[in-house]
C-alpha positions as CSV (number, residue, x, y, z in Angstrom):
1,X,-0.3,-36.9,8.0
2,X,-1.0,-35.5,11.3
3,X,1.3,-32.4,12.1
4,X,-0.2,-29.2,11.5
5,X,3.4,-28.4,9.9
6,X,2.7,-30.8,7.3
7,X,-0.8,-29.9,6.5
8,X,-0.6,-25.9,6.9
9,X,-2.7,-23.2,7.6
10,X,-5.5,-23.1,5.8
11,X,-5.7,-27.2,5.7
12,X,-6.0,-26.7,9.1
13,X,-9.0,-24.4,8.3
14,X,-10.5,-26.6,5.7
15,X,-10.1,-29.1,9.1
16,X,-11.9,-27.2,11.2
17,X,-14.6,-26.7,8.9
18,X,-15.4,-29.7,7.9
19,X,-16.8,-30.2,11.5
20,X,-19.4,-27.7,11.2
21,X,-22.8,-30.1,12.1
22,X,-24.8,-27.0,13.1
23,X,-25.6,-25.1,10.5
24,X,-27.6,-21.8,11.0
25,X,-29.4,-19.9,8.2
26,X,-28.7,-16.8,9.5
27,X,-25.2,-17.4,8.4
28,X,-24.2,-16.0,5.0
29,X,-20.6,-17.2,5.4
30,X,-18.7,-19.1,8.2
31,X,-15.6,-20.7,9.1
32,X,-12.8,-20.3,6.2
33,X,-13.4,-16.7,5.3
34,X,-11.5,-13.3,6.6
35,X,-15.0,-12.2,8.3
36,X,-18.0,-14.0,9.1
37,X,-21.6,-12.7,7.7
38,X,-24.3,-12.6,9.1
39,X,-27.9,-11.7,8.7
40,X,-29.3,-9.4,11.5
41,X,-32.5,-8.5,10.0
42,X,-32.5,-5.7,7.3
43,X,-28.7,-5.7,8.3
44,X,-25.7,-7.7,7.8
45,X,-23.2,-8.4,10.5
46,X,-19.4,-9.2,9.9
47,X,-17.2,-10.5,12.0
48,X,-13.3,-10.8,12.4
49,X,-10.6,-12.1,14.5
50,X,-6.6,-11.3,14.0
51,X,-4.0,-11.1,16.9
52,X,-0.2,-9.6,17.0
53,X,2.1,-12.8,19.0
54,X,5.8,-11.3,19.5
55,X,8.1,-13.8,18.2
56,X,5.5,-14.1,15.3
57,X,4.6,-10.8,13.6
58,X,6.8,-8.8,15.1
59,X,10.3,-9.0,17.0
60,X,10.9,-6.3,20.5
61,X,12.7,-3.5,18.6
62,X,10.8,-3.4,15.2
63,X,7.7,-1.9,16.7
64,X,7.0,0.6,19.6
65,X,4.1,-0.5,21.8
66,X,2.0,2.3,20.0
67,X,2.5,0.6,16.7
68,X,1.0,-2.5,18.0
69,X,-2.0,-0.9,19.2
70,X,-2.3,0.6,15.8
71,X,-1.3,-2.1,13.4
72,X,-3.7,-4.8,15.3
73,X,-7.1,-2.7,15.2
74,X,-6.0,-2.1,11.6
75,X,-5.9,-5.6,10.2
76,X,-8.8,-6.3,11.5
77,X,-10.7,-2.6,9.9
78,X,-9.0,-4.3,6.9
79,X,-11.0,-7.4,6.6
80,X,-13.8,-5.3,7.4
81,X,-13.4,-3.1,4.9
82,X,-12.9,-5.9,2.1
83,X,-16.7,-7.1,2.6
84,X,-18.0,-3.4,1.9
85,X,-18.7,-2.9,5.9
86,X,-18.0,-0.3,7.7
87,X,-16.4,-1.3,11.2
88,X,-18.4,-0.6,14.6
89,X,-17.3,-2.5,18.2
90,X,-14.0,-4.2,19.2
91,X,-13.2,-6.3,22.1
92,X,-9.6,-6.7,23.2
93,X,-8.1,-9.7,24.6
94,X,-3.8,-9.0,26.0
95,X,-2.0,-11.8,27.0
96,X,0.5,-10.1,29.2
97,X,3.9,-11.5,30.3
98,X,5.3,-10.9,34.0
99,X,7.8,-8.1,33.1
100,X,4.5,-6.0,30.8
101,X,4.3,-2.5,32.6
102,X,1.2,-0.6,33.0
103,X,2.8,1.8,30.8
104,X,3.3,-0.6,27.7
105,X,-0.6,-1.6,27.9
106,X,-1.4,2.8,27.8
107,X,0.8,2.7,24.9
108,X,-0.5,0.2,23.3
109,X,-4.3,1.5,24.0
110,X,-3.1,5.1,22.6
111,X,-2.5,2.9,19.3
112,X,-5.5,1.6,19.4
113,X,-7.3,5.0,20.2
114,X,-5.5,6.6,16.8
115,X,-6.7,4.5,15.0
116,X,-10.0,3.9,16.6
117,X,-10.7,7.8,15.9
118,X,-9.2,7.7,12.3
119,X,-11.9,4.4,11.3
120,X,-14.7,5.4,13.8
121,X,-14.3,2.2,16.2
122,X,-15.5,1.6,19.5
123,X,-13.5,-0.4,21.7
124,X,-16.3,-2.1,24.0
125,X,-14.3,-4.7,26.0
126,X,-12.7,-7.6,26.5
127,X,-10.1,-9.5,28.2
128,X,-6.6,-9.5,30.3
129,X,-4.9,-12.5,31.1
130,X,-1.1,-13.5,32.4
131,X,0.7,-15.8,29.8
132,X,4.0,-17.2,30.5
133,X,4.7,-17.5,26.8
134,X,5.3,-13.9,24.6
135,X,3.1,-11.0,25.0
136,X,-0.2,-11.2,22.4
137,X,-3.0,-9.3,21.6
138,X,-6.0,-10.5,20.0
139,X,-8.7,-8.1,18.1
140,X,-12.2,-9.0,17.8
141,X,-14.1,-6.8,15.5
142,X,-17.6,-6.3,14.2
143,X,-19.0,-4.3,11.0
144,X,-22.4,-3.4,10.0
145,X,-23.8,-3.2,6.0
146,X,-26.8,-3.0,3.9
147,X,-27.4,-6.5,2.1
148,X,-26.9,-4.7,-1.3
149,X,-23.2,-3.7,-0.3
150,X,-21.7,-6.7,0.9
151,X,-19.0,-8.0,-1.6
152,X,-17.6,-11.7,-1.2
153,X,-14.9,-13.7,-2.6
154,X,-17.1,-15.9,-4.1
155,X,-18.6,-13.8,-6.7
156,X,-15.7,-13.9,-9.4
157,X,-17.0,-14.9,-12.8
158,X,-15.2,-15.8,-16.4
159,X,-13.8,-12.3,-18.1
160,X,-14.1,-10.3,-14.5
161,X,-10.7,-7.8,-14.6
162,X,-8.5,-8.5,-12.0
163,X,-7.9,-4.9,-10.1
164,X,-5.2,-4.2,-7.3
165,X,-5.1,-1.0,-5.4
166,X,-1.8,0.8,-4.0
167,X,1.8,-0.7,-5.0
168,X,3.3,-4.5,-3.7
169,X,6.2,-5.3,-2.5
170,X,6.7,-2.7,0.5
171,X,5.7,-4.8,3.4
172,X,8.5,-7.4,2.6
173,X,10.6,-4.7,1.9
174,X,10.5,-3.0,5.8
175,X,10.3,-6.1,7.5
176,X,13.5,-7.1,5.4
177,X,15.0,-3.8,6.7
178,X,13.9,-4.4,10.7
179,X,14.9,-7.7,10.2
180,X,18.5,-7.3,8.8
181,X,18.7,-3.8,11.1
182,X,19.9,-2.5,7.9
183,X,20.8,1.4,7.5
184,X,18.2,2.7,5.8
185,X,19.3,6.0,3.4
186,X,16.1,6.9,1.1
187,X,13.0,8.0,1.4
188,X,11.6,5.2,-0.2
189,X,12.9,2.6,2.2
190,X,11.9,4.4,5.2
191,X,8.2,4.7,3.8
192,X,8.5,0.4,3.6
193,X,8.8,0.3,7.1
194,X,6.2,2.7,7.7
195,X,4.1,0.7,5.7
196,X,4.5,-2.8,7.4
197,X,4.3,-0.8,11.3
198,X,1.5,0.7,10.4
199,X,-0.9,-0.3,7.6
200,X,-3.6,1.7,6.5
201,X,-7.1,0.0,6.2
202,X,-8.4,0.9,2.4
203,X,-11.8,1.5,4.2
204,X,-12.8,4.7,2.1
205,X,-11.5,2.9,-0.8
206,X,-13.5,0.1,-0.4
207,X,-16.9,2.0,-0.2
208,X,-16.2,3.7,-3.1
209,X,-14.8,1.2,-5.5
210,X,-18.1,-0.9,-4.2
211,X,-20.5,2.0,-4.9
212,X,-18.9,3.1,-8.1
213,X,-17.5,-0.1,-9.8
214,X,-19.3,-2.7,-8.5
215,X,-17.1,-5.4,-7.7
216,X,-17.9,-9.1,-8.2
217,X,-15.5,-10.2,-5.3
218,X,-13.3,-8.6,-3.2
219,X,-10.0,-9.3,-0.4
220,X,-7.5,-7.4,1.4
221,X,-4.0,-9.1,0.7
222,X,-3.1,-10.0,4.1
223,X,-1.4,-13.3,2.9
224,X,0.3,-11.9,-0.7
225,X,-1.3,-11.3,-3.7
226,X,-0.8,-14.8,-5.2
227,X,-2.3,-16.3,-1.9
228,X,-5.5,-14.3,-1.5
229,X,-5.9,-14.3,-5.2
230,X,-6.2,-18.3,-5.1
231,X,-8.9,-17.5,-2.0
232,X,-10.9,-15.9,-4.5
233,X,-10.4,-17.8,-7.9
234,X,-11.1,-21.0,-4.9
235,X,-14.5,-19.6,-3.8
236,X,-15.3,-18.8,-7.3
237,X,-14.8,-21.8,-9.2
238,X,-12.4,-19.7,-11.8
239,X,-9.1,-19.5,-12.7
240,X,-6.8,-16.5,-14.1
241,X,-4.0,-15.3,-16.3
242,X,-1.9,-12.1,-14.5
243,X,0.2,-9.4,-16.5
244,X,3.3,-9.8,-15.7
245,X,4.0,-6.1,-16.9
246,X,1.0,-4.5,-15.3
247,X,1.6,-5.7,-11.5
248,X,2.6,-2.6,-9.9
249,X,5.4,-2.9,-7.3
250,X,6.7,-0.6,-5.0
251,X,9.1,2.2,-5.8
252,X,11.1,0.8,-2.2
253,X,11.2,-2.5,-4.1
254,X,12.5,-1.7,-7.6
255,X,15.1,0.7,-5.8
256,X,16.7,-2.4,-3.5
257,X,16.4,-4.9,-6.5
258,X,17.1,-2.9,-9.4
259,X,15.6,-5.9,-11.8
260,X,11.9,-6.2,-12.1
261,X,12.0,-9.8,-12.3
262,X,13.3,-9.7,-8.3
263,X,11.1,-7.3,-7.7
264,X,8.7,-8.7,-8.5
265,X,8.4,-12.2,-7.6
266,X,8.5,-10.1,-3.9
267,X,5.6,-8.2,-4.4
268,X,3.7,-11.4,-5.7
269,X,4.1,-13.0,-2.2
270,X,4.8,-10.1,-0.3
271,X,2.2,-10.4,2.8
272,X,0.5,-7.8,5.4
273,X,0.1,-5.5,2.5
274,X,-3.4,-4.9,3.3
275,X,-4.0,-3.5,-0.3
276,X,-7.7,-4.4,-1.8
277,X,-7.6,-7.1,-4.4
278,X,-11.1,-7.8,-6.3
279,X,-12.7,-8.3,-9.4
280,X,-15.3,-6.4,-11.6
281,X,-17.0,-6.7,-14.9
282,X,-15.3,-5.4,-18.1
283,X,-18.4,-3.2,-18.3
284,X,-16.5,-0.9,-15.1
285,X,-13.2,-0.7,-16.8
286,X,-13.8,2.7,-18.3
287,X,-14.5,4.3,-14.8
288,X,-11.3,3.3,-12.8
289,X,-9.2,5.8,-14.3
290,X,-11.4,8.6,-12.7
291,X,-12.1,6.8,-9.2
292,X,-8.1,6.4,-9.2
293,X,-7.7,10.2,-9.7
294,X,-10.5,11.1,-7.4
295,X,-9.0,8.6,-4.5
296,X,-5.3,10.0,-5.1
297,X,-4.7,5.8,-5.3
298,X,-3.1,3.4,-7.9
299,X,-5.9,1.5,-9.2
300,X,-4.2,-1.3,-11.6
301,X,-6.2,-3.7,-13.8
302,X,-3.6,-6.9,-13.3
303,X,-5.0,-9.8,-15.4
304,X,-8.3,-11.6,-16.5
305,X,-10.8,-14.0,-14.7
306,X,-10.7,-17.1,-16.4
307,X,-11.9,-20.4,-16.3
308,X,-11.1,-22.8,-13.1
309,X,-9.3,-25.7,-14.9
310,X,-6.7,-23.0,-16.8
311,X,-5.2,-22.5,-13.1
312,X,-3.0,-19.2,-12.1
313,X,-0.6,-18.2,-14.9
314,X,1.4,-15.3,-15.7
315,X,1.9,-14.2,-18.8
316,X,5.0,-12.2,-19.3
317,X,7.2,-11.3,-22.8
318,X,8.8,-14.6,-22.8
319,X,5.4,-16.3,-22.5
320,X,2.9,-17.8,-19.6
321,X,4.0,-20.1,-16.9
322,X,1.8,-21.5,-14.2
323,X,2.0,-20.3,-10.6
324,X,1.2,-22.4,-7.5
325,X,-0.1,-20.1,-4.2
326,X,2.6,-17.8,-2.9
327,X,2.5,-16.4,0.5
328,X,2.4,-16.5,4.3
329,X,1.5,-19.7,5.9
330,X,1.7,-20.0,10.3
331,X,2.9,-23.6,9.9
332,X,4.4,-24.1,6.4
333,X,7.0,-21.3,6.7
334,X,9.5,-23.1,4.9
């Protein structure tokens, strides 16, 4: 078994890490994680890495130069935001074919500079070079936080509540629509597409579902729910049993399906999201309520932390059945 097809994504990962002979005590978490952590001191550093390959995330025609600019700055504030961090410097690395005009790389840096000035980043650098494959852009970012703020996947434990922000489904639902070049007629379809072109980082969400509910773990879904829900029940040594009833999926979504049970087997796997997913003790429950009125956000309680050898089940009217990971994968997209 030696194609990277056959192994996926994150065995590939699990690969890579397993090759880590230099271990560094400053390092909180490494290879395997959305961001890197790192001890600086009385301060923690995190680090991530995303990029934006045409052909891969995104097709000509489906997102104007500006969106790019945006939408890679803000997976990466995304990540960021997940650990509890607040985001500070980003270098920029463009791969740029022979036909890329001056004018697409301003466009893409007055992306970049909305959204820089909407999350407070500083783009400090980086790198330009010619590719004769698609054009890409790659995002290295940094975040600073106190040690008593940073939230991991790892810290899940048996009876946490299972929390989601926001509603599923609507990524999946616009790239369906770019992809298809399908008319779009309502209000809610055309907010699907704003949605996957340009994501908005849950950063003040983050700081204050850490400072007022204290999460035990914590991921943006990137990957779908079911996927970055396994990275955290993985790290944590748990398991856990989802409301069927209680997953809440986009209004865009339950208009095109009309049937819930479509619906929302999308919004389970639906990827680039960028939602917060995390975990709290029972003890919080009585306080999301009035953080999800004073953020103006859907705050859901979606299932229970259980224990690791129960698995991932959903438990529905017609009783429980056992999920296997659902989402994106670079190299098992079948």
């Amino acid at each position: 078994m030696g194609k990277i097809s056959e192994i996926g994504e994150f065995g590939l990962i699990d690969r890579i890490k397993a090759r880590q002979t230099h271990p560094d005590e400053d390092v909180i978490v490494g290879i395997g994680d959305d961001c890197a952590v790192i001890r600086r001191g009385e301060i923690l550093e995190v680090l991530t890495t995303d990029c934006l390959v045409e052909g891969t995330h995104f097709k000509s025609g489906w997102l104007t130069m500006r969106d790019v600019g945006w939408k890679v700055l803000a997976v990466n504030v995304s990540d960021i935001a997940a650990t509890g961090a607040l985001p500070r410097h980003a270098l920029v690395t463009l791969f740029l074919p022979d036909d890329f005009t001056a004018k697409q790389v301003d466009e893409i840096y007055d992306g970049m500079d909305e959204l820089s000035s909407a999350y407070e980043v500083t783009i400090v650098g980086g790198d330009i070079v010619h590719t004769i494959g698609p054009f890409a852009i790659s995002v290295t970012l940094s975040g600073t936080c106190e040690r008593d703020e940073i939230v991991l996947r790892s810290g899940a434990r048996h009876g946490d509540l299972i929390v989601v922000t926001g509603t599923l489904g609507d990524a999946w639902l616009g790239l369906h629509y770019l992809e298809e070049n399908a008319q779009v007629e309502s209000d809610a379809a055309r907010k699907a597409i704003e949605h996957f072109r340009r994501p908005r980082p849950r950063l003040t969400e983050a700081r204050k579902i850490i400072a007022e509910l204290n999460p035990s773990s914590m991921i943006d879904i990137s990957d779908g729910l079911l996927s970055d829900l396994w990275h955290i029940l993985d790290a944590s040594g748990v398991g856990a049993v989802l409301d069927a009833e209680a997953i809440p999926v986009g209004e865009g979504v339950m208009e095109y399906f009309g049937k819930r049970d479509e619906a929302l087997s999308h919004a389970l796997s639906s990827g680039e999201e960028y939602e917060l997913l995390f975990t709290l003790p029972k003890a919080s429950e009585a306080k999301i309520d009035r953080l999800a009125d004073e953020l103006n956000l859907a705050v859901t309680p979606i299932g229970t932390v259980t224990v690791k050898g129960e698995g991932v089940k959903l438990s529905s009217k017609g009783g429980a059945q056992l999920l296997e990971p659902k989402g994106f994968d670079h190299f098992k997209r079948a």
